[in-house]
VMD Tcl script that draws the C-alpha trace (Angstrom):
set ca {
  {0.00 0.00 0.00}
  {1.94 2.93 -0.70}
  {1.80 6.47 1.21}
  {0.47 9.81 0.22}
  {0.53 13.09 1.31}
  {-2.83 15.26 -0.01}
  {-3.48 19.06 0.41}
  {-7.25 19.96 0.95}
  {-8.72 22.36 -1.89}
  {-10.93 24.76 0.90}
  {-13.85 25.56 -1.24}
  {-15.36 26.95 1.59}
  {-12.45 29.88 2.24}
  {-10.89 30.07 -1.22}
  {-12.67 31.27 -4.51}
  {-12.56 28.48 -7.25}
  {-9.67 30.11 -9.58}
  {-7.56 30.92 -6.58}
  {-7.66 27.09 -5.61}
  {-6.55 26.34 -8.76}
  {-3.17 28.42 -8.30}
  {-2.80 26.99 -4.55}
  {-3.17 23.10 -6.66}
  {-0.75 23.78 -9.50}
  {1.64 25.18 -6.65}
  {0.98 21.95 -4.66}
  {1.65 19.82 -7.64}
  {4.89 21.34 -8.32}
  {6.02 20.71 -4.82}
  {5.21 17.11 -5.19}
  {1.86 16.51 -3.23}
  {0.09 13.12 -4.22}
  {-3.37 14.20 -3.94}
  {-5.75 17.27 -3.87}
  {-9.18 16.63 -1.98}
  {-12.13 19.13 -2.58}
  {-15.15 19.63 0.00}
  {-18.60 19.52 -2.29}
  {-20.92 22.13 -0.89}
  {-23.85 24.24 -1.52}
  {-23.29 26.36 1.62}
  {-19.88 26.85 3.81}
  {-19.20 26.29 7.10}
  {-19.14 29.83 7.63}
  {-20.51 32.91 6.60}
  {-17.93 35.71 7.37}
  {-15.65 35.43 3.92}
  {-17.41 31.94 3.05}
  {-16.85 30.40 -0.60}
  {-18.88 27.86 -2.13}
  {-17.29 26.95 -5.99}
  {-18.91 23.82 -7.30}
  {-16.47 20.73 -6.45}
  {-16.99 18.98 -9.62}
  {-16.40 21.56 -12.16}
  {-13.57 22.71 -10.06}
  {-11.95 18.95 -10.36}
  {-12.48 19.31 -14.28}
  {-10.69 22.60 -14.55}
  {-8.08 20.89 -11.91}
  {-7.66 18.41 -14.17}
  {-7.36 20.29 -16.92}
  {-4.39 22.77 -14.91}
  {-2.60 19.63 -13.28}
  {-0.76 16.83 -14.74}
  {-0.34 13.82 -12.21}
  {-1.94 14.57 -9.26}
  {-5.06 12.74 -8.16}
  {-8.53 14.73 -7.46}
  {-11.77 14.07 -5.73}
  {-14.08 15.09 -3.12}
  {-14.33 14.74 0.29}
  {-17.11 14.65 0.16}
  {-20.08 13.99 -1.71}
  {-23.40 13.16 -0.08}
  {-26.03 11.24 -2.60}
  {-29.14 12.93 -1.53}
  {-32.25 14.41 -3.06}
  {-30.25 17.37 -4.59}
  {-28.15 14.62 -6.31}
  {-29.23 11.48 -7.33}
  {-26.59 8.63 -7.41}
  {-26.93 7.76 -11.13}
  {-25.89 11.74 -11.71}
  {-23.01 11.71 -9.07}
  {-22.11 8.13 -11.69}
  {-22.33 10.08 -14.69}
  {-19.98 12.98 -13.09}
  {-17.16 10.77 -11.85}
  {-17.33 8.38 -14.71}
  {-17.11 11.52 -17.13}
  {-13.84 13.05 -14.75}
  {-12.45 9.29 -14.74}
  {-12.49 9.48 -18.73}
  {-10.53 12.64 -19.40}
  {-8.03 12.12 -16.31}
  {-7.79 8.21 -15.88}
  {-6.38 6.86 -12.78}
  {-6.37 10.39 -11.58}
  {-9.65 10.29 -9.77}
  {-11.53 9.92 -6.82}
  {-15.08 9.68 -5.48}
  {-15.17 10.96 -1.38}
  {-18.71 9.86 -0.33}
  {-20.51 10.46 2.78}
  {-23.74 11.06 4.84}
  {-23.41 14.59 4.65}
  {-25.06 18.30 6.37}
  {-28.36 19.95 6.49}
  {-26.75 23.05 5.37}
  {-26.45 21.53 1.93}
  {-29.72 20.49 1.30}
  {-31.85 22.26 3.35}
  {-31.64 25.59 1.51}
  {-32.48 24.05 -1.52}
  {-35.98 23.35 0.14}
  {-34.93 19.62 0.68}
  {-35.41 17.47 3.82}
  {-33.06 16.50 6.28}
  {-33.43 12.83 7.01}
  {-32.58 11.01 9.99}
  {-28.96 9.18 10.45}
  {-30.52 5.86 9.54}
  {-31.82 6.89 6.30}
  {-28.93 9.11 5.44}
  {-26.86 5.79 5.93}
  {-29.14 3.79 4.01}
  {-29.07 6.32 0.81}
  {-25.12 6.65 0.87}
  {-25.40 1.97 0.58}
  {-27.75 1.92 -2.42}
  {-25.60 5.16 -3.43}
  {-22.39 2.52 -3.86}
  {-24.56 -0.26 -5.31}
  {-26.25 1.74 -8.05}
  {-22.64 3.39 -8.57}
  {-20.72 0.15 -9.01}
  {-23.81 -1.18 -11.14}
  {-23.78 1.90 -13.89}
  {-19.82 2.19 -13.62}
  {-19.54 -2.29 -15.33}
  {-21.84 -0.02 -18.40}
  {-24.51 -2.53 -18.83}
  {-28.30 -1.24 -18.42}
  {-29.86 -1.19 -14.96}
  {-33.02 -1.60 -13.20}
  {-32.96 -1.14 -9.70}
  {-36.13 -0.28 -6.98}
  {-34.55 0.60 -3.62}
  {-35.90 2.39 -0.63}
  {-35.13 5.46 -1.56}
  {-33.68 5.06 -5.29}
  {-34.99 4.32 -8.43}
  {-33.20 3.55 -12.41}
  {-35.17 2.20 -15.02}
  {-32.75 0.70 -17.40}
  {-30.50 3.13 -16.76}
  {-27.52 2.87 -18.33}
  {-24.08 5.35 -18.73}
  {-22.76 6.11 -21.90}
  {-19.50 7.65 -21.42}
  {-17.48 5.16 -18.67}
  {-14.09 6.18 -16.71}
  {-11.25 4.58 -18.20}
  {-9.25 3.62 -15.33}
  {-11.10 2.38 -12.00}
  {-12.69 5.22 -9.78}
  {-11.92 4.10 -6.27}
  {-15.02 5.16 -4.17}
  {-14.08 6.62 -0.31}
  {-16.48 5.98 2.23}
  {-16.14 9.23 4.90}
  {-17.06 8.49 8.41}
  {-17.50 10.76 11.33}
  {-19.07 7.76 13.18}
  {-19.13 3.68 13.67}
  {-21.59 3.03 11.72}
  {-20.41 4.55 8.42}
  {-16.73 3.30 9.10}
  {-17.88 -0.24 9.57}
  {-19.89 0.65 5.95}
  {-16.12 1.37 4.21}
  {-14.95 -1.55 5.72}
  {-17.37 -3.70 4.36}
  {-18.45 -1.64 0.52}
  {-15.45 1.34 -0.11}
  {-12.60 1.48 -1.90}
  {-11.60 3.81 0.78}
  {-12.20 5.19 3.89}
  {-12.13 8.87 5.18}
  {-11.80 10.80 8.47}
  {-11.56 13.80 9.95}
  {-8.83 14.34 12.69}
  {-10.15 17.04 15.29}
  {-7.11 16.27 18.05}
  {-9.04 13.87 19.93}
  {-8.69 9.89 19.35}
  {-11.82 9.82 18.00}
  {-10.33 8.64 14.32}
  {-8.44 5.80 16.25}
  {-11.77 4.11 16.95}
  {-13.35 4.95 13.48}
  {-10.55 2.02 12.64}
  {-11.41 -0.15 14.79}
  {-15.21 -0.19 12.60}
  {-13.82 -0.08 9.63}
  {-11.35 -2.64 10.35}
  {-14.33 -5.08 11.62}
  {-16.38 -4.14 8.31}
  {-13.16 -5.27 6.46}
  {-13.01 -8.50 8.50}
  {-16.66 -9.06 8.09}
  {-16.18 -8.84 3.72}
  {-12.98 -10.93 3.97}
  {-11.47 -8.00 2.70}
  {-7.22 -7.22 3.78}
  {-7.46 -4.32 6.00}
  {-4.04 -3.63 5.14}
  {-4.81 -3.82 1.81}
  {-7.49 -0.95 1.25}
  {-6.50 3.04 0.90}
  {-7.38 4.92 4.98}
  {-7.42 8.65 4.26}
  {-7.46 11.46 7.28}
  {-8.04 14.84 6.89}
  {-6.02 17.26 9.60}
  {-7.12 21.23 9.71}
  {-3.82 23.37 10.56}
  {-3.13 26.58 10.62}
  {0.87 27.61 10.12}
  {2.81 30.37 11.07}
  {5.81 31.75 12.87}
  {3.67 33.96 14.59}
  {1.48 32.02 16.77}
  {-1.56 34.51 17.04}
  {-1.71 35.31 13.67}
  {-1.73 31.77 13.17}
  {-4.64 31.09 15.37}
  {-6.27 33.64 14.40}
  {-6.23 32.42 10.50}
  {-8.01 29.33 12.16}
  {-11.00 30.90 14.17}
  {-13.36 30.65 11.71}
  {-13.27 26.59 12.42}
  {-14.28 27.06 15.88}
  {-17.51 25.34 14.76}
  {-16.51 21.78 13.91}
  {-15.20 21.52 17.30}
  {-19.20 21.90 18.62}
  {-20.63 18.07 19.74}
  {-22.35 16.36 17.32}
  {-22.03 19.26 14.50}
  {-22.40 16.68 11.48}
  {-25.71 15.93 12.92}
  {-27.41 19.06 13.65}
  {-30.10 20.75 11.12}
  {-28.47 23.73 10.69}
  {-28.21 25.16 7.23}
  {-27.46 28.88 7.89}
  {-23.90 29.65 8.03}
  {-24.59 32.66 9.92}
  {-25.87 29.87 12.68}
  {-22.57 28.52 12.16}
  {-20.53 31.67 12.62}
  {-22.71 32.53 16.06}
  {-22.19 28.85 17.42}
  {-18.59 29.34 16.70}
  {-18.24 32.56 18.71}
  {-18.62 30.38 22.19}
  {-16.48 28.46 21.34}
  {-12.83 29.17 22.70}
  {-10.28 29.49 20.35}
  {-8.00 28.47 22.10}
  {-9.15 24.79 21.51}
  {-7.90 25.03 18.35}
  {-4.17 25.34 19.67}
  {-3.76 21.88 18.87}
  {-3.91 22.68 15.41}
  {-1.62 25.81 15.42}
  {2.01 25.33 14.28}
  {4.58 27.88 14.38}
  {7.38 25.70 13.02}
  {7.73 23.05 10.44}
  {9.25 19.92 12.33}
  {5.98 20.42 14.65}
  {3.69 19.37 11.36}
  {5.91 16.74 10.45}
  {5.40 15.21 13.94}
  {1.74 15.24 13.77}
  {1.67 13.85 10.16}
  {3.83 10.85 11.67}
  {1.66 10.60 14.72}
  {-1.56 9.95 12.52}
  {0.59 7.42 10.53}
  {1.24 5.62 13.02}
  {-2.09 5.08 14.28}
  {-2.92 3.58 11.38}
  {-3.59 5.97 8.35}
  {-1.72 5.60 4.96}
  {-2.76 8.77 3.53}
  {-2.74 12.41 4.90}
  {-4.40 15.17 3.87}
  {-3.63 18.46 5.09}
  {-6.36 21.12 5.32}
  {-4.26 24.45 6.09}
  {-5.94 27.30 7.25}
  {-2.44 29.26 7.29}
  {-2.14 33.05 7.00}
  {0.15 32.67 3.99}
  {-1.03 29.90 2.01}
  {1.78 29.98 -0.93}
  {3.90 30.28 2.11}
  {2.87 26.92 3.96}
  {2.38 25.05 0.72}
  {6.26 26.11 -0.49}
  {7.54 25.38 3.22}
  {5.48 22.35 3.96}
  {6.91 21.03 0.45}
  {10.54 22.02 0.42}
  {10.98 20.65 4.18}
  {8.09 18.14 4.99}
  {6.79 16.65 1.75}
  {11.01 15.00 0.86}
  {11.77 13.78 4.46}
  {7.91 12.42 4.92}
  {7.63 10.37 1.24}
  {11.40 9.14 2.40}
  {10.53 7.55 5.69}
  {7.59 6.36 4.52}
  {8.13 4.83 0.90}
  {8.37 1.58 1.90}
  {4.53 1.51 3.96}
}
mol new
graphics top color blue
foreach p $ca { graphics top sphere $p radius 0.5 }
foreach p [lrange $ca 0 end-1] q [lrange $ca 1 end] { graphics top cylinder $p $q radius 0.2 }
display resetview
């Protein structure tokens, strides 16, 4: 299984063309992977972004020449149907193959809600994102399909434009259920680290839903997002960061909240300073968390900087992280 290093494309802070510069810039330094959140709304309001993920990854594509795109991630849902979110990937897969990937997940009210959508439950959410991979892995083999599930529906459907190379399909969990789900149906699974060791026992699920397929843990691609925030000057740093003071709220994935304005107002009582765990003011500092979430078990990291400089942490995190990191690890 090799190792890769992946910076995060923040749709949600960056508009779509100046992503593009921050890619080609992380391509040149020799990232492996770019990963792109797919949202309607942000998770803020105060300088929020919202650039459409999949056109993004075709203009990406377009820029770049070897590194690998996808989202992280896409939620199958009423605002898009899994034989669409097919069609999309299986188009990207033809004009970049082997270069792309499919993040999929259970997703946030704030995404469907203001498109006057319901929010289900969990247990339906989970249920849609399992027929999601079944009707995906059905239209991706390009014969015609029928298929009547709870909550989808294809009458011989059938895609006429398939990837050329395999589209390996991520499985993003936040919870046990949805990692045991990888385990047992993705190509991949996904995490978020938020400095607790909550990720550590995401593993542990998706390493039973592996067992439980007869699948090699060791075997399939375990992806972890980290937010950081990087400078030499430690409240400037922080500062760059405040505006995530909302994922670290219990349960956030879960709530119905679809107003980013909500978002920015939940974040205010939140302390910043509980983001210091994600504040670096010096390089070797990054490296060490990088190895610490390799060594509980991930074989691909993907770093989500929140920096005040981003050319400047891309350029640093490259010339001094990137070399010693793919050298230590090559061999995982």
């Amino acid at each position: 299984m090799n190792f890769g290093l992946g910076y995060r494309a923040v749709e949600e802070k960056w508009q779509p063309s100046r992503l593009l510069d921050f890619t080609l810039m992380a391509e040149k330094q020799g990232f492996d992977f770019v990963c792109t959140s797919d949202h309607f709304h942000p998770w803020f309001h105060e300088g929020g972004c919202a650039g459409h993920a999949w056109v993004w990854i075709g203009a990406a594509g377009a820029k770049t020449e070897t590194i690998r795109l996808g989202t992280g991630v896409t939620t199958p849902s009423s605002r898009y149907h899994p034989a669409i979110i097919a069609q999309a990937f299986a188009t990207l897969g033809e004009m970049f193959p082997g270069r792309i990937f499919l993040g999929l997940g259970t997703g946030e009210a704030m995404n469907e809600v203001p498109l006057g959508l319901e929010w289900p439950i969990f247990t339906d959410r989970a249920e849609r994102l399992r027929e999601t991979i079944k009707i995906i892995k059905l239209l991706w083999k390009g014969d015609f399909v029928t298929y009547n599930g709870k909550y989808f529906t294809l009458r011989d459907a059938r895609l006429y434009t398939l990837p050329l190379k395999s589209v390996p399909m991520y499985v993003a969990a936040s919870g046990p259920t949805v990692a045991k789900m990888a385990g047992l149906y993705g190509d991949g699974f996904m995490t978020l680290y938020t400095g607790s060791d909550a990720h550590r026992r995401l593993l542990v699920s998706f390493r039973e839903g592996a067992k439980e397929a007869e699948r090699r843990y060791e075997e399939i691609p375990r992806m972890i997002e980290t937010k950081i925030s990087y400078d030499e000057e430690y409240e400037k740093a922080l500062q760059s960061l405040s505006r995530w003071r909302s994922g670290l709220i219990p349960n956030i994935f879960s709530k119905q909240i679809h107003d980013p304005r909500e978002l920015d107002r939940l974040g205010d009582t939140v302390d910043i300073e509980k983001l210091s765990d994600l504040v670096f003011t010096d390089m070797d500092s990054v490296i060490k968390l990088v190895e610490g979430l390799v060594d509980d078990g991930f074989n691909e990291v993907e770093v989500g900087s929140s920096s005040p400089n981003e050319e400047k942490f891309i350029e640093q995190f490259g010339r001094k992280a990137l070399p010693y990191l793919k050298e230590k690890y090559a061999e995982l």
